[in-house]
N, C-alpha and C positions, 0 to 999 in steps of 0.2 A: 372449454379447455379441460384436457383430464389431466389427473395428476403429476402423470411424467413429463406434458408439457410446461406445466408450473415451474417442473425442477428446473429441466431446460433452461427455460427462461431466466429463471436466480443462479443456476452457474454462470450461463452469459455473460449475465449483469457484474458477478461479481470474479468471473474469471480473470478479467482485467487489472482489477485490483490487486489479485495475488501473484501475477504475473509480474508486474510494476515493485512491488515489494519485495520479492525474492532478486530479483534480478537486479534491483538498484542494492540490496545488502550486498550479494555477491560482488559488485561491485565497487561497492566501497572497501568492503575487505579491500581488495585486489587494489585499489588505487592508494591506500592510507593504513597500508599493511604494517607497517610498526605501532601507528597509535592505537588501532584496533584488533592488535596481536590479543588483548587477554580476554576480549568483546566476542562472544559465538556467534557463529552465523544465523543462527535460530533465534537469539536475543536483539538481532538487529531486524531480520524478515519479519517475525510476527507482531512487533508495532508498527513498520510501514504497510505491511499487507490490513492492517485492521486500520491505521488511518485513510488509508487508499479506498480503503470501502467504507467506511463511513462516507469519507468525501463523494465516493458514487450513489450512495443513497442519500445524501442530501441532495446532489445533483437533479436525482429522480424528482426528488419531494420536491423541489423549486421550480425544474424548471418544465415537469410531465413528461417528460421525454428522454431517454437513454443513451450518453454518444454524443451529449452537447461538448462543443470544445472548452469551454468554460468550466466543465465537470471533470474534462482531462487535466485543464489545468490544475486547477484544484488537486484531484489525486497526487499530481505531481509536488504539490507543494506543503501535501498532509504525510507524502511520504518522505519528503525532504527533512522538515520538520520532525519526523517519530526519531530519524534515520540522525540527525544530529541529538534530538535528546537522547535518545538510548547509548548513544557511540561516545560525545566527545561534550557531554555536561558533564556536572560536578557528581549529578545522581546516577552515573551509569552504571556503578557496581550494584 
């Protein structure tokens, strides 16, 4: 495998996660738009995008395999979790 293939392979892996992150901030803004009026969209995306991909490289490391549902779920609930700390705890400023 040469180099560019490597790359390939770790955007793949971790294209998911940034997708899942950005998309769930946009989201919340839009669904919880007065409580997260003074919250940026950038301060909510790149903690669920970085929990979302850890949770897919733990996935990897556990379970050897990439695309397990259990690794979706996961994501799902590392970006849940960033997406309520960053937004609507007591330490979001």
């Amino acid at each position: 495998m040469g180099p560019l293939d490597a790359l390939n392979h770790i955007v793949n892996l971790l294209l998911p996660a940034l997708a899942l992150g950005a998309l769930a901030a946009a989201l919340a803004k839009l669904l919880w738009r007065r409580e997260l009026a003074g919250v940026r969209w950038r301060a909510l995306a790149l903690p669920a995008a970085a929990g979302s991909a850890a949770a897919a490289l733990g996935g990897l490391v556990v379970t050897g395999h990439d695309g397990r549902m259990a690794t979706y779920g996961a994501m799902v609930l590392a970006c849940a979790l960033a997406l309520w700390w960053r937004g609507f705890s007591r330490w979001r400023k």
